[in-house]
C-alpha positions in Angstrom: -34.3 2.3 27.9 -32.8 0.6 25.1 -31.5 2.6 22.4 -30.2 1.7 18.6 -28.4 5.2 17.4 -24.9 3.3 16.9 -26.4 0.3 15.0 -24.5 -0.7 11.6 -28.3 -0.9 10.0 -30.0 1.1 7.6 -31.3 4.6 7.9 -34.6 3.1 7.4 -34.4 0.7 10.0 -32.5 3.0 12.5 -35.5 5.5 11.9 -38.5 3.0 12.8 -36.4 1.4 15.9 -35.7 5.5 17.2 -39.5 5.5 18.0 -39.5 2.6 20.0 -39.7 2.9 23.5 -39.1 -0.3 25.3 -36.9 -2.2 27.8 -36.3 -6.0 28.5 -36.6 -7.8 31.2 -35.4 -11.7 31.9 -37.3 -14.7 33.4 -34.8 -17.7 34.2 -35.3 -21.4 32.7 -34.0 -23.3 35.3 -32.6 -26.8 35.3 -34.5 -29.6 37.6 -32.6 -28.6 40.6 -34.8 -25.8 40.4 -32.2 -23.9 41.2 -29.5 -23.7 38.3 -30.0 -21.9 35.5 -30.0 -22.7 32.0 -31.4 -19.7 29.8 -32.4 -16.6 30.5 -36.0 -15.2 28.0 -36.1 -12.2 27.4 -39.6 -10.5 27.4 -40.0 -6.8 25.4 -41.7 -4.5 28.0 -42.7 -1.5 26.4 -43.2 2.0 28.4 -46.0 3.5 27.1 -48.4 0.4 26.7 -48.8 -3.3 26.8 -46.8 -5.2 24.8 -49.4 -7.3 22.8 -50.9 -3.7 22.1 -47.5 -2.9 20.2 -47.5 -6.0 18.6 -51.1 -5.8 17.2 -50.3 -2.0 16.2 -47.3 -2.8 14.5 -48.6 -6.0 12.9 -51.7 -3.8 11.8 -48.8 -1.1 10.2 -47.1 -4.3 8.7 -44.3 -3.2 10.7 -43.4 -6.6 12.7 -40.5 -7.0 11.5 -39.2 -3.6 13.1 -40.2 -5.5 16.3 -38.4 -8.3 15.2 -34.8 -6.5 14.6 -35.4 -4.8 18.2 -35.7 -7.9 20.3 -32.3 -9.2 18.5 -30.7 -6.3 19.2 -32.0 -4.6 21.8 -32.7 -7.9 24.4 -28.8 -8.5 23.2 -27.4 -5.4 24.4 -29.9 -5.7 27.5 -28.7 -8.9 28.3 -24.6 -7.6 28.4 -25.3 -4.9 30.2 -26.6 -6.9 33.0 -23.4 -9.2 32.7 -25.8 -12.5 32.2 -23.5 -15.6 31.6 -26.2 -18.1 30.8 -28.1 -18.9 27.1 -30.0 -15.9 25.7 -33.5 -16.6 24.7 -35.4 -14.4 22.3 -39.0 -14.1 20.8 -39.2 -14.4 17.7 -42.3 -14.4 14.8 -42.9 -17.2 12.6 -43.5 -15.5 10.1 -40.5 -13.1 10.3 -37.1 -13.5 9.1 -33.7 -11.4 9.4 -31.7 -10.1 6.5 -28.6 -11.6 5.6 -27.7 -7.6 6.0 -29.0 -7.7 9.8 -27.4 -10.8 10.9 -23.5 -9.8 9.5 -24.7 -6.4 11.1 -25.0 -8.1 14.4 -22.2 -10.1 13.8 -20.0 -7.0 13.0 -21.8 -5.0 16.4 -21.3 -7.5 18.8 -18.6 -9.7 17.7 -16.7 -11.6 19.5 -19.3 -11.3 22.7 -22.2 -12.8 20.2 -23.1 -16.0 22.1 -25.5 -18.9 20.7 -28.7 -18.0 21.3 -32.6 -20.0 21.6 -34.7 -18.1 18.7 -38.4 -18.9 20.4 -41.0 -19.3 18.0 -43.8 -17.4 19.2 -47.7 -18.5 18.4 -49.2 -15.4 16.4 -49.8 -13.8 14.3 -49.3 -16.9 11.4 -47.0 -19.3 10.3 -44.6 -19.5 7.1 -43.0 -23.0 6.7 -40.4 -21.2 4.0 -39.3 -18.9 7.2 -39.5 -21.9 9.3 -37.3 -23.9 7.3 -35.2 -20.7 6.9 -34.3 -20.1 10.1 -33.7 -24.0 11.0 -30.5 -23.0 8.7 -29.5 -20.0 9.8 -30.1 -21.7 13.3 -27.7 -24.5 12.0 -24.6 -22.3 10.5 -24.4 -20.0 14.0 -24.4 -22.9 16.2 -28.3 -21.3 18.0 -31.3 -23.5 19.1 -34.7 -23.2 17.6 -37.6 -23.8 20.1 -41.1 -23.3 19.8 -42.9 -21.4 22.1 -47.0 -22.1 23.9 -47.2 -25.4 22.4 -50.3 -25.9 22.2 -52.1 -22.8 21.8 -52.3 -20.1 19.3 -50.7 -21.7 15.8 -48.0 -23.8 17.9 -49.2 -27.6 17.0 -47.7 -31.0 16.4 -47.6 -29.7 12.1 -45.1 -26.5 13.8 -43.1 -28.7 15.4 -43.0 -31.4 12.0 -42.2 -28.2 9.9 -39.5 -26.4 12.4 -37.9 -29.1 13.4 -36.8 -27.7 16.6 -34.4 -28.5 19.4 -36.5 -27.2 22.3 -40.5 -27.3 23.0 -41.7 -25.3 25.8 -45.7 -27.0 26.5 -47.9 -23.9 27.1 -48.6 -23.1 31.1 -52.3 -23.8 30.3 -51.6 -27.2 29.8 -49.9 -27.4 32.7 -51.7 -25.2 35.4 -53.2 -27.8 38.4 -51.8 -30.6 36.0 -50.6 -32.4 39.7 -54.5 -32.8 40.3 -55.5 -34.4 36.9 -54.6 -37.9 36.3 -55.5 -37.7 32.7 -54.0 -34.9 31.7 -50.4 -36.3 33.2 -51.5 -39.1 30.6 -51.6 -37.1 28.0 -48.3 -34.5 29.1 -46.3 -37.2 29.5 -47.1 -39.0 25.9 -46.8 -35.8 24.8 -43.2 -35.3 26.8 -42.0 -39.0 25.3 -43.0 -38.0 21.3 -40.6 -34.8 21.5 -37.8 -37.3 23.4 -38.2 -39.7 20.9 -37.2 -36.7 18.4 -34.7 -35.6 20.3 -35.9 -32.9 21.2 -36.0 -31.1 25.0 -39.0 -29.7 26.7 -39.6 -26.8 28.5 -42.8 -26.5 31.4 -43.7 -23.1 31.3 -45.8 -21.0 34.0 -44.5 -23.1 36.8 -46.7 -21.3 39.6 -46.6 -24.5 42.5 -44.4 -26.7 44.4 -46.5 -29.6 43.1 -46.7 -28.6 39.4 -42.8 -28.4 39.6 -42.6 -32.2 41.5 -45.2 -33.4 38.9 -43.8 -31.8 35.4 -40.4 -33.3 37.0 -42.0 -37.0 37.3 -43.6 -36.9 33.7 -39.6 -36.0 32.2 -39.4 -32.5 31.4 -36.1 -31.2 31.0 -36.6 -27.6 32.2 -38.7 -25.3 34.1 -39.8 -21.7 33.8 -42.5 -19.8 36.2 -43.1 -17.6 38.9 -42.6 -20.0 41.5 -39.0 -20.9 40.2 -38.0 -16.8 39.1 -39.8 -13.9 38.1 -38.7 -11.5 35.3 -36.8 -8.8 36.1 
């Protein structure tokens, strides 16, 4: 289990993280060799219930952003321990933002061993284009990427991508699920694919599950790959 006791944060904070009760675990984003890895997500597993039941308790409690601070922090330390080498992704919500306190705190915590990160944008619960813009800076000055998670479902549109600006767009698995069978949808990923390249940004297939899903996404240009049939989380 991940704990925060030793965190330079407030008492506040350090209070509301103490009755969390939550591990992470990593699914690989693999390069098209299908074998190399580029970034590792990490994904908030919680012990007592499902995690989207957290979320929509502690969104009801307006208390997301305790959720927010843990997944820096916590997937952070989860991810040394395990002596990972490779980019750190982590979820983030778009309408959440660190403190300028948090950020020198993690700075100050983990120090030299901070790495540049991927902040995902996840699709829920609603968007802020302030944050958004927001965290395109703070993304700047410490050298990490944005990307935006699910596009295509939830909030996570072309208007997201206009207003983040990010570096990475992972297309949503149920865009993607059979897609070697449908000639039109191929159409459509791969337009889709060539307007992100053409703003220099990469893109992520998500929920990978096939052989021929992988071969296809690979044919219509994406840059990386992430599903069951390339890694698990663990």
């Amino acid at each position: 289990m991940i704990y925060f006791d030793n965190l330079p944060l407030s008492e506040d904070i350090l209070a509301a993280l103490s009755e969390l009760k939550i591990e992470y675990v990593f699914q690989p984003i693999f390069y098209p060799d299908g074998k190399t890895i580029y970034a590792r997500e990490a994904l908030m597993r919680p012990h007592d219930k499902d995690v989207m039941e957290l979320i929509t308790e502690y969104q009801e409690q307006d208390k997301l952003h305790i959720l927010e601070v843990a997944t820096l922090f916590g997937a952070t330390q989860a991810y040394f321990m395990r002596g990972y080498k490779e980019i750190l992704s982590i979820n983030t919500f778009p309408c959440e933002i660190f403190t300028e306190e948090e950020v020198n705190a993690y700075i100050e915590y983990f120090g030299e061993d901070k790495k540049a990160m991927i902040l995902e944008t996840l699709e829920y619960p609603y968007l802020s284009i302030d944050i958004a813009e927001a965290k395109r800076k703070i993304a700047d000055i410490n050298d990490n990427q944005i990307a935006i998670d699910d596009f295509g479902t939830g909030l996570n549109t072309m208007d997201v991508v206009n207003a983040a600006n990010p570096d990475i767009v992972k297309i949503d698995r149920t865009l993607l699920t059979d897609i070697d069978k449908d000639k039109f949808r191929q159409i459509r990923i791969k337009e889709m694919i060539d307007t992100f390249h053409a703003k220099k940004m990469k893109v992520v297939a998500e929920g990978i599950e096939t052989e021929a899903e992988f071969n296809t996404m690979k044919e219509l240009g994406a840059d990386f790959f992430q599903g069951y049939y390339l890694g698990m989380p663990e």
